[in-house]
N, C-alpha and C positions, 0 to 999 in steps of 0.2 A: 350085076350092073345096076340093079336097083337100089342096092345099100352103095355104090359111089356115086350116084345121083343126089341121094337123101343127103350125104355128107357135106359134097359141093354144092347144094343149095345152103345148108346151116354156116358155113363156113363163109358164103357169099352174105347171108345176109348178118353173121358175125362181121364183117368187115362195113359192112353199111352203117353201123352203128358206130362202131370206134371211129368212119369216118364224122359221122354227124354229132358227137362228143368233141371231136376236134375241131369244128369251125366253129366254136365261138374263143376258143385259145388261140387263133389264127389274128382274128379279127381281131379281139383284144391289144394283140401280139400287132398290132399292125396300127396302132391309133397314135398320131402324134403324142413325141414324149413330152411329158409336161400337163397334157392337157387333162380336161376334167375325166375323161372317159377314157384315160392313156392306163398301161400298169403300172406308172413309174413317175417320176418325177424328174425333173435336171438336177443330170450328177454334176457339181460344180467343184471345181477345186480351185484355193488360193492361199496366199502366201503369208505374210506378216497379217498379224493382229489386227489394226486399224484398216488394211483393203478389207479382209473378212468382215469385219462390220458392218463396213461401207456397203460391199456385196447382200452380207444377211439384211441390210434393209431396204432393198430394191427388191432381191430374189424372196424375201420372207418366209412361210412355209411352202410356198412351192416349187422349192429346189432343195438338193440334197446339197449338205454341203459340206466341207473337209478344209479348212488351213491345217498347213501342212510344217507350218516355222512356229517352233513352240513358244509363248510368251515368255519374257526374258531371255531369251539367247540369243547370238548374234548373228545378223540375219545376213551379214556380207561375209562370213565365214560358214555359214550354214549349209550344212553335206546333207542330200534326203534321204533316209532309208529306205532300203530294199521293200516296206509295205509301204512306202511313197510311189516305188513303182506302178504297185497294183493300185493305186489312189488313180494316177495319171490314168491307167490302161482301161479303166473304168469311165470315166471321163467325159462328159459329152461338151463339158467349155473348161479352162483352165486360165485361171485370170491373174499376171505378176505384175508385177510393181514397172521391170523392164528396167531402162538404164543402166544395165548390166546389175544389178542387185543382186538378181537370181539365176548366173548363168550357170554353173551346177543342176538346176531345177531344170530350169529351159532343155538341157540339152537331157535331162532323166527326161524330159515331157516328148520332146521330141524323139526319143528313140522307143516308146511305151505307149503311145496315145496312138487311137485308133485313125485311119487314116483321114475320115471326117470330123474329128475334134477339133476345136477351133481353140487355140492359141494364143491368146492376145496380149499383151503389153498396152497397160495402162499410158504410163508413165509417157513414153516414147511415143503415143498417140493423142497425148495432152498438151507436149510442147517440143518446140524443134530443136536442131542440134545449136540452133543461134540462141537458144536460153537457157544451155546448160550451163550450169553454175561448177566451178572447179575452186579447189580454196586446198588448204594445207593440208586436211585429211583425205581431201580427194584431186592431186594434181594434175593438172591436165597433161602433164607431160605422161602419167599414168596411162590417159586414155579413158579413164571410167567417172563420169560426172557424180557430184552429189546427185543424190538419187530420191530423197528424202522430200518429192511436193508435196507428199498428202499434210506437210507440216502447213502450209498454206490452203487455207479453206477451199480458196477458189479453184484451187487445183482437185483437191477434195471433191468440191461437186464436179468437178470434169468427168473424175472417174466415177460418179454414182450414176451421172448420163450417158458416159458409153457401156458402164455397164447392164441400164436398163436397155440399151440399144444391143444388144448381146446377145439378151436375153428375151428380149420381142421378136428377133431373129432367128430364134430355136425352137420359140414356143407361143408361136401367134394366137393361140388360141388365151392366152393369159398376157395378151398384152395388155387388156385394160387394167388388171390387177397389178402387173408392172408398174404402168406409167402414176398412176393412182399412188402409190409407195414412194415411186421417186416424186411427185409433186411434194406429198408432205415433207421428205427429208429434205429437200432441198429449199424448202422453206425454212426449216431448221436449220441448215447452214447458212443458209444469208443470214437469216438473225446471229448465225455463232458470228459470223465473219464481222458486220457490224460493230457485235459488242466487244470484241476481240480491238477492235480501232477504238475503240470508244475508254477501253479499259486502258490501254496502252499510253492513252494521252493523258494518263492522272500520271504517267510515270515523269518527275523532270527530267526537260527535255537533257540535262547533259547525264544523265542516268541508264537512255535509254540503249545499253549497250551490252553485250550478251560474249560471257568468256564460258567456252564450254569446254569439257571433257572431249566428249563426240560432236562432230560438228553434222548437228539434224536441220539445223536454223535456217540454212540461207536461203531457203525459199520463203520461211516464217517472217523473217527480219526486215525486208524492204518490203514486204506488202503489209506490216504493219507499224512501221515508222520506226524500226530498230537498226543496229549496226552489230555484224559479230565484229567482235574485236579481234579475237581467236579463237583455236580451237587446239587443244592438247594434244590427245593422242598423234600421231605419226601414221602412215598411213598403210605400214602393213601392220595396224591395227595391236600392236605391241605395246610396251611401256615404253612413255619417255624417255629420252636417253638425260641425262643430269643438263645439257646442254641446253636441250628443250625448255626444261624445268626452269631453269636460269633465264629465259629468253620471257618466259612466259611472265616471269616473276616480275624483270625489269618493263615488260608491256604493262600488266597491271597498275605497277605503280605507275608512269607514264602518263593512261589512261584516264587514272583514278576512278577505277570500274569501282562498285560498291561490292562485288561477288563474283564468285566463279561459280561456275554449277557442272554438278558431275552428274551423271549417267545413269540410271536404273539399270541399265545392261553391262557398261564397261566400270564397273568398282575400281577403284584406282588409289593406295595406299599416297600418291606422290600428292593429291589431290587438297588434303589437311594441310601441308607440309607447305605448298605453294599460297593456300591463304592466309597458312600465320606467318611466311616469310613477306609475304605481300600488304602485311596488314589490312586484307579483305575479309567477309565475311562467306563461310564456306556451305552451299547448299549442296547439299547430300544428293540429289533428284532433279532431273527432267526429262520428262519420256517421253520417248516418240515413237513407239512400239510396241508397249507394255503398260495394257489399258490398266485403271484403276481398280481398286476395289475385290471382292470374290465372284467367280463366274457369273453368279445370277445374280450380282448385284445394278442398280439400276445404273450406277456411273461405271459397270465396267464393259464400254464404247468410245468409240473413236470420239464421239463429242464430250465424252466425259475428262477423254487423256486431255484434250485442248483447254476443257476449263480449268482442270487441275494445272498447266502448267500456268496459264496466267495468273490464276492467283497465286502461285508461287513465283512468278517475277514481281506481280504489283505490291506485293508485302514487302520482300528484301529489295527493291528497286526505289519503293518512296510514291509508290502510287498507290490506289485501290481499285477492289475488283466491284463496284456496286453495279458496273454497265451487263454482268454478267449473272449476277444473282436470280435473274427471274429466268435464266435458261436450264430448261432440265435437259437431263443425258439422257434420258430415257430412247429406246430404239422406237422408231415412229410405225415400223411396217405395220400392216393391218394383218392380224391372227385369224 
């Protein structure tokens, strides 16, 4: 009786300790995520290139983060793999472009994301269905708007402000460090937005006219005093058919566009072919998704892709870029 006495006390107070080992994994375990005394940080997941930017300089180092659409490939044909799944399932915010861009995504997001993960659409939260823009590559008879505002600054900072409201929303305890990040960047984009107008107006005015490969523009074009003229591809994102080509050809000359510009993502043999039938000059690039430069390089960010493309319209265009030279790309969050 005496030796199960002695046992069941050792055993009792063996338990007493594993308990008191355990509460502070409890409590730890238990600290808003995000915060300074949390285990963990905001798992965030997003989509093209240019949102992740936009995201990494609100959320800065205290969120995890994951784009999931690999730079250069085409983000309106873009399937997510199966470790995409466990991206979503991980999850605590999930941030898309929306205007159907990513519906393949959305619907991996939504069948994989844990029941409180939040979900969001930029795009579709930045402007209503009365300013959706539909044009050759993306017909409204289709159903699926150009999708492409982050090409427009102002839309830009729409999405670096609801996505600081996302994230003040998850993680109150680093709101200040939020809002702080988003002031400077969005001080950085009013200046890009600015000089973006400022640079646009060396271009003469009958010049200011934009024939694309992919049509990214038509958000970029009326907010900063441009017109597309067209846009090439077709819109199940194919090659032209010779008819296209021909259509295009007689637009340019028509027009008396100085250029056509093709795609960093959609390469296009017909693209040559159409500027020496057109007697235009042919620009290899314009990106709208596929920042510059090498990873850690300081222009490869969303404000970098926008300088680079203006100064590749104001060169072949007949203007210049001086309204833009004092703007760095540099990511602004604070480390």
């Amino acid at each position: 009786m005496f030796r199960f006495k002695q046992h069941a006390h050792k055993r009792k107070r063996l338990w007493s300790i594993l308990f008191l080992l355990a509460v502070p994994l409890v409590v730890t375990a238990c600290g808003a995520v995000g915060s300074a005394g949390s285990s963990r940080k905001l798992n965030v997941v997003t989509t093209v290139a240019p949102i992740t930017n936009i995201v990494r300089n609100i959320g800065g180092n205290r969120i995890d983060l994951n784009g999931i659409v690999p730079e250069g490939s085409d983000s309106h044909t873009f399937e997510p793999a199966p470790s995409d799944a466990k991206l979503m399932s991980e999850a605590d915010l999930i941030l898309v472009n929306g205007l159907h861009l990513e519906t393949p995504t959305e619907d991996l997001a939504e069948k994989n994301k844990k029941p409180e993960t939040v979900l969001y659409l930029l795009g579709d939260n930045t402007i209503s269905k009365a300013d959706w823009v539909f044009d050759f590559s993306f017909p409204k008879e289709g159903g699926d708007p150009n999708p492409h505002l982050w090409m427009n600054v102002a839309h830009a900072r729409k999405y670096a402000e609801l996505t600081r409201d996302q994230l003040v929303n998850l993680d109150a305890p680093n709101k200040q460090y939020f809002e702080d990040n988003f002031a400077r960047y969005a001080a950085l984009l009013d200046q890009l937005d600015g000089a973006i107008m400022q640079a646009i107006k060396t271009i003469p005015e009958k010049n200011r006219k934009l024939v694309t490969y992919h049509d990214s523009f038509a958000y970029f074009a009326p907010r900063y005093g441009m017109t597309v003229v067209g846009a090439i591809q077709p819109s199940d994102f194919k090659e032209p058919s010779p008819q296209d080509v021909a259509s295009t050809i007689d637009q340019l000359k028509k027009e008396q566009v100085p250029a056509v510009f093709g795609s960093e993502v959609f390469e296009s043999a017909v693209l040559d072919q159409i500027g020496k039938e057109a007697g235009v000059k042919f620009v290899s690039t314009l990106r709208d998704d596929d920042l510059p430069g090498g990873k850690d390089a300081p222009e490869h960010t969303y404000v970098g892709m926008l300088l680079e493309d203006v100064r590749t319209m104001t060169s072949v265009l007949g203007g210049n870029d001086d309204a833009i030279i004092d703007i760095k790309p540099d990511n602004t969050y604070s480390k």
